[in-house]
C-alpha positions as CSV (number, residue, x, y, z in Angstrom):
1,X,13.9,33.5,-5.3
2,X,15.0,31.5,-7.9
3,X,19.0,31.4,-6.4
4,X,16.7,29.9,-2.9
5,X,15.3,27.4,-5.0
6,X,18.1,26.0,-7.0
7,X,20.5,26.1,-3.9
8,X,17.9,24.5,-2.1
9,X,17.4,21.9,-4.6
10,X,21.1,21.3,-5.2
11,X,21.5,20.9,-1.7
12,X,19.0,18.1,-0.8
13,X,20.1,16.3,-4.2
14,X,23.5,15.9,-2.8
15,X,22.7,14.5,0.3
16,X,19.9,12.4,-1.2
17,X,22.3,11.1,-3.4
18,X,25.2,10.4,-0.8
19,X,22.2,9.3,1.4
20,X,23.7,10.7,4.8
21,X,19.9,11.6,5.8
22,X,16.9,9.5,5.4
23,X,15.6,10.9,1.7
24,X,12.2,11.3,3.4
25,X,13.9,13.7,5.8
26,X,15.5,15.5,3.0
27,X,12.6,15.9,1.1
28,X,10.3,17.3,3.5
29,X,13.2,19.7,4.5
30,X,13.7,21.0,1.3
31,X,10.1,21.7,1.1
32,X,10.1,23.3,4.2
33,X,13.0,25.4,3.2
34,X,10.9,26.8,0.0
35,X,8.0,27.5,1.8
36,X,9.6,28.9,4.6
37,X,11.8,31.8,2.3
38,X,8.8,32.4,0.2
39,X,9.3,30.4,-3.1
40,X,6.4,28.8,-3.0
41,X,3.1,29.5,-1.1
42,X,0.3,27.2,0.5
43,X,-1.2,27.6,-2.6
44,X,1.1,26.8,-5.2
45,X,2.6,24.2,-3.1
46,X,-0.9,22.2,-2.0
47,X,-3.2,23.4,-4.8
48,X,-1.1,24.5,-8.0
49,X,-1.3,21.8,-11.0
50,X,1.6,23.4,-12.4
51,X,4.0,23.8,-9.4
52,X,2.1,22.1,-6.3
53,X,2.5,18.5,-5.6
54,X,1.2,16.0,-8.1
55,X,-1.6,14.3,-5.9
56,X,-2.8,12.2,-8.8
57,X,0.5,10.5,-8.4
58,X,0.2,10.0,-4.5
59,X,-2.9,8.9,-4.3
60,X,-2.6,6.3,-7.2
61,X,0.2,5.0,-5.0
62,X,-1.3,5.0,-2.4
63,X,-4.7,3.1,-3.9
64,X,-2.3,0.6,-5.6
65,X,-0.8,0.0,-2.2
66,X,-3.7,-1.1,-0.7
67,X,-4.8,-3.1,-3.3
68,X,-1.6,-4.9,-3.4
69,X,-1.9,-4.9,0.4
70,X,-5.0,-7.1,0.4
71,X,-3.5,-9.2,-2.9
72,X,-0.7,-9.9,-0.8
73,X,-3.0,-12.0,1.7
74,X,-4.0,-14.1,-0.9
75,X,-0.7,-16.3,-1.6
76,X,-0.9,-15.3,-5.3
77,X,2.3,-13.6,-5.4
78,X,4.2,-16.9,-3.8
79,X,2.5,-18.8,-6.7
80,X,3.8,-17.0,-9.1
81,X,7.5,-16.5,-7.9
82,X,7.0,-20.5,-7.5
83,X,6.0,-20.6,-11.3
84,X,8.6,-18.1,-12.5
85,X,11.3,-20.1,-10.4
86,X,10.1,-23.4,-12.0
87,X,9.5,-22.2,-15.4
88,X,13.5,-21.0,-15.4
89,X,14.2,-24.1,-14.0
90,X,15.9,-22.5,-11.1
91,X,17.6,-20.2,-12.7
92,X,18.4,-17.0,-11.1
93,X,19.4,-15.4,-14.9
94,X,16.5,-16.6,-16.4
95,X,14.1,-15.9,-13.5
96,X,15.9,-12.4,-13.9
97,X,15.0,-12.6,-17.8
98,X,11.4,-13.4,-17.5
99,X,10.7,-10.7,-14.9
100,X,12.5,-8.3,-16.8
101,X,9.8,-9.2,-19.7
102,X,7.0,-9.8,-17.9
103,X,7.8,-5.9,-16.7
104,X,8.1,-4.6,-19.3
105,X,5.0,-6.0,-20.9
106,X,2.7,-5.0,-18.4
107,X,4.5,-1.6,-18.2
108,X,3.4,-0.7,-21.8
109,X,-0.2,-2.2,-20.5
110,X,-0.6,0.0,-17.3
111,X,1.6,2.6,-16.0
112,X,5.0,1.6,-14.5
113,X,4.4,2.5,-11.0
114,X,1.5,0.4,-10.9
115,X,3.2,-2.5,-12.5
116,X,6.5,-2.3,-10.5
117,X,4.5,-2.4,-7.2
118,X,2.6,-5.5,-8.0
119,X,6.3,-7.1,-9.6
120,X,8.2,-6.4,-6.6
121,X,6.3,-8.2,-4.2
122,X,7.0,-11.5,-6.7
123,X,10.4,-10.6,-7.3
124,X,11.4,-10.7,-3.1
125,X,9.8,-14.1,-2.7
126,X,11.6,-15.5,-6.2
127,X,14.9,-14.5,-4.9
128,X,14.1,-15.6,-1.6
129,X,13.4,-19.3,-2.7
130,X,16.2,-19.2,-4.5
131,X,18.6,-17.8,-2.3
132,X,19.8,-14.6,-4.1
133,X,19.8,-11.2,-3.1
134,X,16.8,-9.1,-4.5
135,X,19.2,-6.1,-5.2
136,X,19.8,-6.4,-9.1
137,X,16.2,-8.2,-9.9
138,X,14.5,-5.2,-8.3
139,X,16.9,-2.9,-9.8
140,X,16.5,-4.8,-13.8
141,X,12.6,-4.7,-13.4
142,X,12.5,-0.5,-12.8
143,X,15.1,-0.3,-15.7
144,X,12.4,-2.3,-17.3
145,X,9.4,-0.6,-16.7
146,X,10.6,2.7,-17.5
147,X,11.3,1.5,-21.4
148,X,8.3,-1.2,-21.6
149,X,6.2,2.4,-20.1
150,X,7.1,4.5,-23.6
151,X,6.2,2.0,-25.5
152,X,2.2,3.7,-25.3
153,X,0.3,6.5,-24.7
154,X,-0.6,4.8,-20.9
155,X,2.7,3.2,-20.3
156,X,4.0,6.8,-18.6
157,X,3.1,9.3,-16.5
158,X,5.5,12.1,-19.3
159,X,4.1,10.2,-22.6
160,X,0.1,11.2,-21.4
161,X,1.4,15.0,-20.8
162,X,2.7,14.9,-24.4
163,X,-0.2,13.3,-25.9
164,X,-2.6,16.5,-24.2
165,X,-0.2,19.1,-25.7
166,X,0.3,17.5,-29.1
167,X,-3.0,16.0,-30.4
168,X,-1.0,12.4,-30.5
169,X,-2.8,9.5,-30.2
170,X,-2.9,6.2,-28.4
171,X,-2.2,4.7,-31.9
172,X,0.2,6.9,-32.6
173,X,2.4,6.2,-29.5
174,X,2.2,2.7,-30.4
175,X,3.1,3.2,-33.6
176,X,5.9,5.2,-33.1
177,X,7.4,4.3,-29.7
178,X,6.7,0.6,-29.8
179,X,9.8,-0.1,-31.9
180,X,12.1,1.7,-30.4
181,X,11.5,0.4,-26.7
182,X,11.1,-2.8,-28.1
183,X,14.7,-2.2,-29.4
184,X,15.8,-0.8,-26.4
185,X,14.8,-3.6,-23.9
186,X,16.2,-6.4,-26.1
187,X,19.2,-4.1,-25.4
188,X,18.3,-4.0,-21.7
189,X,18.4,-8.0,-21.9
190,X,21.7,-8.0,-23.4
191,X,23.4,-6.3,-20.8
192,X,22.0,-8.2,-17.9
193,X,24.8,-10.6,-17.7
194,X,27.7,-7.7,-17.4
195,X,25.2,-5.6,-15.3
196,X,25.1,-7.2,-12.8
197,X,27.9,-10.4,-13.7
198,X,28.0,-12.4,-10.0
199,X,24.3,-11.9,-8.7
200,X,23.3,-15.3,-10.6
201,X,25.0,-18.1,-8.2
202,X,21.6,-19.3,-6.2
203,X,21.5,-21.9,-3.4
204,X,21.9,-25.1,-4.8
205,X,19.6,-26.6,-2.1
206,X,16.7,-24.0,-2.0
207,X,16.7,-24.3,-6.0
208,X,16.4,-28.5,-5.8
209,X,13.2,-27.1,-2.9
210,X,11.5,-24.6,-5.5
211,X,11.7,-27.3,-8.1
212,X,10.2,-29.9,-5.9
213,X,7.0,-27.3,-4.5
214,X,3.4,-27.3,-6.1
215,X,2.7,-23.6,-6.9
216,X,-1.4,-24.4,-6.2
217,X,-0.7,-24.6,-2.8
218,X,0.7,-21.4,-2.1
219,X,-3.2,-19.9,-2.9
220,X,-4.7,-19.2,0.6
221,X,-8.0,-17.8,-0.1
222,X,-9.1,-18.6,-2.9
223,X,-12.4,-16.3,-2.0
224,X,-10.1,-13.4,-1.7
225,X,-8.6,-14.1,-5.0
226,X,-11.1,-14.4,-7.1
227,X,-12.9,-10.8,-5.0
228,X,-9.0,-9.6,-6.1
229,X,-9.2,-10.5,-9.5
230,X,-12.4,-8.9,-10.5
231,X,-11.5,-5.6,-8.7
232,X,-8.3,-5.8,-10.6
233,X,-9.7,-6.2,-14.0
234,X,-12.3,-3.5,-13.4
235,X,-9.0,-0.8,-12.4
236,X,-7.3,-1.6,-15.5
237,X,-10.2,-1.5,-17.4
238,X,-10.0,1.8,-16.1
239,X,-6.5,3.1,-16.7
240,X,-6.8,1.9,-20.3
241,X,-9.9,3.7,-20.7
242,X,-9.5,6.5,-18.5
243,X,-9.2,9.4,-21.2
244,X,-12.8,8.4,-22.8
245,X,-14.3,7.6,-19.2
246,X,-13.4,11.1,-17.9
247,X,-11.4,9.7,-14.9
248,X,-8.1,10.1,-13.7
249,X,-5.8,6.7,-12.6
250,X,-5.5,8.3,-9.0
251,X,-9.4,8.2,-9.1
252,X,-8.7,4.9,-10.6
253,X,-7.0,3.1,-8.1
254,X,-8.7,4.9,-5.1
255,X,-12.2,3.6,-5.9
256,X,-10.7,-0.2,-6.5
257,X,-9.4,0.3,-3.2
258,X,-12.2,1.2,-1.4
259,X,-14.4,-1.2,-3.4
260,X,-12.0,-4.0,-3.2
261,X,-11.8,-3.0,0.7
262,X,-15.0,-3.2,1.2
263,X,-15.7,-6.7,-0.7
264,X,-12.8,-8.8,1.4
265,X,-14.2,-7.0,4.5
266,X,-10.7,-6.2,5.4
267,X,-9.6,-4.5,8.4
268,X,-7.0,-1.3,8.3
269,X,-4.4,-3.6,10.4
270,X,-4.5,-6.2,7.2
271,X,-3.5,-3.6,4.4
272,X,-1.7,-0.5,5.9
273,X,1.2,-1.6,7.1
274,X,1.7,-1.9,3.0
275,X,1.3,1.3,2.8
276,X,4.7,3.1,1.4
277,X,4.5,6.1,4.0
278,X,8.1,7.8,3.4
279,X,8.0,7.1,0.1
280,X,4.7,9.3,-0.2
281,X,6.1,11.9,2.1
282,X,9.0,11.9,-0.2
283,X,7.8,12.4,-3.2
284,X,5.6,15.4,-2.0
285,X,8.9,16.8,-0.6
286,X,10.4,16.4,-4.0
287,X,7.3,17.8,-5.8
288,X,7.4,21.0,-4.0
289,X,11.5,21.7,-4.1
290,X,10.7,21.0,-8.1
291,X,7.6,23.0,-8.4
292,X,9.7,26.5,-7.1
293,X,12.1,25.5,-9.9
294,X,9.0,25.3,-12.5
295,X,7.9,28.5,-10.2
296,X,10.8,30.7,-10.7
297,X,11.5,29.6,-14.2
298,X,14.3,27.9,-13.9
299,X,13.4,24.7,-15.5
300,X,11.7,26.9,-18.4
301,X,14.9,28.7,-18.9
302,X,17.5,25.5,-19.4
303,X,14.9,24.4,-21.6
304,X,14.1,27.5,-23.6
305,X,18.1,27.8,-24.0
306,X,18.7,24.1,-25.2
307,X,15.5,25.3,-27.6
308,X,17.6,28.3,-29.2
309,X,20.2,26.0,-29.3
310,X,19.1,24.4,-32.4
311,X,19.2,27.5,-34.8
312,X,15.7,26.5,-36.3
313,X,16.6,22.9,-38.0
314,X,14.8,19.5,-36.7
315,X,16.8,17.4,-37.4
316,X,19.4,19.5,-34.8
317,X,16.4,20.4,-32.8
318,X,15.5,16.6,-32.8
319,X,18.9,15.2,-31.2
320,X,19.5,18.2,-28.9
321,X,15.6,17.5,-27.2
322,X,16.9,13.8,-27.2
323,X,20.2,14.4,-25.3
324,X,19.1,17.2,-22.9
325,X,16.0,15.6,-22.2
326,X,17.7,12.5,-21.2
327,X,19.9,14.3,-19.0
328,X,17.6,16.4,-17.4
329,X,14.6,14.0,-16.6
330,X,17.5,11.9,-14.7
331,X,18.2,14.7,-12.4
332,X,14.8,16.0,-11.9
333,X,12.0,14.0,-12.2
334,X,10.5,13.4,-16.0
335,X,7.2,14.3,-14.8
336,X,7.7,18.3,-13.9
337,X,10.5,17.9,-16.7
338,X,8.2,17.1,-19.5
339,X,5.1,19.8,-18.3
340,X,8.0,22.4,-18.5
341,X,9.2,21.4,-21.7
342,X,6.1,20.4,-23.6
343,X,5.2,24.3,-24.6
344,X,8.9,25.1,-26.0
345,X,8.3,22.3,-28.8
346,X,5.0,23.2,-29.3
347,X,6.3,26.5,-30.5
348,X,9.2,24.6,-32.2
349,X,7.1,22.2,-34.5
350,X,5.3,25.5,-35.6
351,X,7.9,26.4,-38.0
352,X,8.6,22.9,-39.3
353,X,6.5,22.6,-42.7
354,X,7.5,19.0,-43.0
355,X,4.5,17.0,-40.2
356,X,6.6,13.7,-39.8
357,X,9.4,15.8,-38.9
358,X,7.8,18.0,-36.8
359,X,6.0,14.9,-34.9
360,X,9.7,13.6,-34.3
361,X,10.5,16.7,-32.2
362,X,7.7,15.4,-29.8
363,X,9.1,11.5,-29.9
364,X,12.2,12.9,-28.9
365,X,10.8,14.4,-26.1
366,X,9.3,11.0,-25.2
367,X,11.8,8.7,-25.2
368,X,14.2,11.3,-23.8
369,X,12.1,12.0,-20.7
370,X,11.5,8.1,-20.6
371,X,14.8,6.0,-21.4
372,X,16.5,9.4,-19.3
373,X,14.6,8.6,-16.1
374,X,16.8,5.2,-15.6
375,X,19.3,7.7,-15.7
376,X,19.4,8.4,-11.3
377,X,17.3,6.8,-8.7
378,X,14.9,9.7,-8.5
379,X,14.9,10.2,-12.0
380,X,11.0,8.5,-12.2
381,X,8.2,7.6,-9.9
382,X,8.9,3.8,-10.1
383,X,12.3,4.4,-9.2
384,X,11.7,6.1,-5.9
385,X,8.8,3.4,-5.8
386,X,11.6,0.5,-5.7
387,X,13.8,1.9,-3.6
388,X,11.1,2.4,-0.8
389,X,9.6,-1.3,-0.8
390,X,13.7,-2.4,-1.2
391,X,14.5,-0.4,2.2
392,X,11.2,-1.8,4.1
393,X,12.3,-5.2,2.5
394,X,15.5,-5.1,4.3
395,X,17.5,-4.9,1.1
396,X,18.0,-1.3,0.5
397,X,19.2,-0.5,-2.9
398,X,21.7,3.0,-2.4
399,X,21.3,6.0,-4.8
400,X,24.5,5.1,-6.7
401,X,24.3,1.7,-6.7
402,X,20.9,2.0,-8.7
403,X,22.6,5.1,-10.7
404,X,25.8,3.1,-12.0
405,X,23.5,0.4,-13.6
406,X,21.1,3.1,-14.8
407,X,23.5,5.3,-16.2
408,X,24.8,2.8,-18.5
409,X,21.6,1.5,-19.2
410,X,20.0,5.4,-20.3
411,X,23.4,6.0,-22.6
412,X,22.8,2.8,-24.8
413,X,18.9,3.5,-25.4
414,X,19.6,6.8,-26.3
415,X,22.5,6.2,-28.4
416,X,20.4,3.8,-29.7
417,X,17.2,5.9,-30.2
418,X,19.3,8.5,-31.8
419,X,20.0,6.9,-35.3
420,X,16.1,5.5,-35.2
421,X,15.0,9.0,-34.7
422,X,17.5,10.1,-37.7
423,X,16.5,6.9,-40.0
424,X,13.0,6.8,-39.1
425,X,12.0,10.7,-39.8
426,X,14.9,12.1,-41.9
427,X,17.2,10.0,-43.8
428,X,14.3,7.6,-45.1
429,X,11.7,10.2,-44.6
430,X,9.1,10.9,-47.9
């Protein structure tokens, strides 16, 4: 079962990544490839938390795409890509810059899905105005959110599985990860220019237009808004406070929607159609192909080897967790990567007398699973996220076009975290 699973698996990777079917398609094959040899059942596939798909993620998307469905009709997001526009005084490098903060901000804030599907909406009327194409702004932002997200316990979806395993807290994660991704997106800034060197050349004439527009009339509904606003500060009020409230994001962002629904009186024609379908559909493709790889213990085993690996010293145990972690939550997704993993460096930090150095096992794992899933375009949620509203935009963003950047991008932050993990915990350790 297991040869089924990684064959299957290796198979719909390939042609997601040279994208010769619809990823959607692939997905759903996959799936029905597993489920049709055995690998999985109904059950583990629909109702497992440990190999089914992840329906907390779906449905958060999909309550966040309703919400920014009805947000949409508002006119707030024009406002703002008017006042970004006008704040970089046209721009297109510095409107690139501010997103790219902005993102990562409200990453560390909320989750990163969440944030990147209320960004991108700004970020395709910004370029618009301005004349560029979308493709490196949307692709910068994701980059973004996926450092901004490890800067706290919130920030992503890997750092909360973590936290339940190892006892750490919210203040912990911001004590310890904060630097670091800090570090890493003023990294993230540096490299814009040679990332994506040629994508800054607006028009001339659209830019002089922006420059020349009041922002304040862009708001349509000012009713709406304000409905908008309140329901939006009562949902993050409820992903920041979600562990001591009891209730899940997905639970979250379903009852915003549905609230926020039912205050703006909106009909299903006004907020579906901003409704991500095939990205849903993929991603509960891609959630069962992973869960018979969790299933069969495949996923256990690399990381049980790359545990052994380290012959019982952390500092070794440390930089291996980084490195493999990194690569692996780039080619599977950091979510199933992380729930497989968390257990081996449990039993790891058991044997390590020294507590700071047996915490940095687990921050290794963090920012491993976090700066590694910029690595490929369906290394994290928000990636697959992007690349859906990219493809409905009508400015699809391929699998290696988005790796390329992201490769590069996940090699510096770890080569960066590296020596913070070694200075931090070992050399100026005691």
């Amino acid at each position: 079962m297991a040869v089924v699973a990684v064959v299957t698996f290796a198979v719909a990777y390939i042609l997601i990544a040279t994208e010769r079917v619809p990823k959607m398609v692939t997905a759903l094959a996959g799936a029905g490839v597993i489920l049709a040899f055995g690998v999985a059942s109904s059950a583990d596939a629909f109702y497992s938390h440990d190999t089914g798909i992840d329906w907390d993620v779906i449905f958060l998307l999909l309550g966040m795409m309703i919400i920014v469905g009805i947000l949409r009709q508002t006119g707030v997001f024009e406002y703002v890509a008017i006042w970004a526009a006008k704040r970089a005084k046209g721009s297109p490098f510095r409107v690139m810059v501010l997103l790219v903060l902005i993102t990562a901000v409200a990453s560390a804030m909320l989750d990163n899905v969440t944030t990147v599907l209320l960004i991108a909406p700004v970020t395709l009327l910004v370029c618009e105005r301005l004349g560029v194409s979308p493709v490196p702004f949307l692709i910068a932002e994701v980059l973004a959110s996926n450092i901004g997200g490890a800067a706290t316990l919130i920030g992503d979806p890997p750092n909360i599985i973590i936290a339940s395993r190892s006892g750490l807290t919210f203040n912990d994660f911001l004590l310890h990860m904060t630097p670091i991704a800090a570090l890493a997106i003023a990294a993230l800034v540096a490299m814009l220019p040679l990332l994506f060197r040629g994508s800054f050349e607006g028009d001339p004439d659209k830019v002089a237009d922006v420059m020349a527009l009041n922002e304040r009339e862009a708001i349509k509904d000012r009713r709406l808004l304000i409905i908008c606003g309140v329901v939006l500060t009562a949902v993050f009020i409820g992903f920041v406070g979600h562990a001591a409230l009891h209730i899940e994001p997905s639970v979250v962002a379903l009852l915003g929607a549905g609230l926020l629904v039912l205050l703006s009186r909106s009909k299903p024609g006004d907020f579906m159609p901003s409704v991500e379908w095939e990205t849903l559909l993929f991603f509960a493709g891609l959630f069962v192909m992973i869960g018979a790889l969790v299933k069969t213990g495949v996923i256990g085993q690399m990381a049980e080897a790359a545990a052994r690996a380290t012959g019982g010293d952390p500092l070794t145990a440390t930089m291996l967790i980084l490195f493999v972690s990194a690569l692996l939550s780039g080619v599977v997704d950091n979510i199933p990567y992380t729930a497989a993993m968390s257990p081996v460096v449990l039993q790891l930090t058991h044997g390590i007398a020294d507590p700071e150095q047996a915490d940095a096992l687990w921050w290794s794992l963090a920012i491993g699973a976090d700066f590694g899933g910029n690595l490929t375009a369906i290394g994290a949620s928000a990636n697959v996220v992007v690349l859906g509203v990219a493809m409905r935009s009508g400015s699809p963003i391929s699998f290696w076009e988005f790796t390329k950047k992201g490769a590069i991008v996940t090699g510096v932050t770890i080569l960066l975290a590296a020596p913070y993990l070694w200075l931090r915990y070992f050399a100026l350790a005691g």
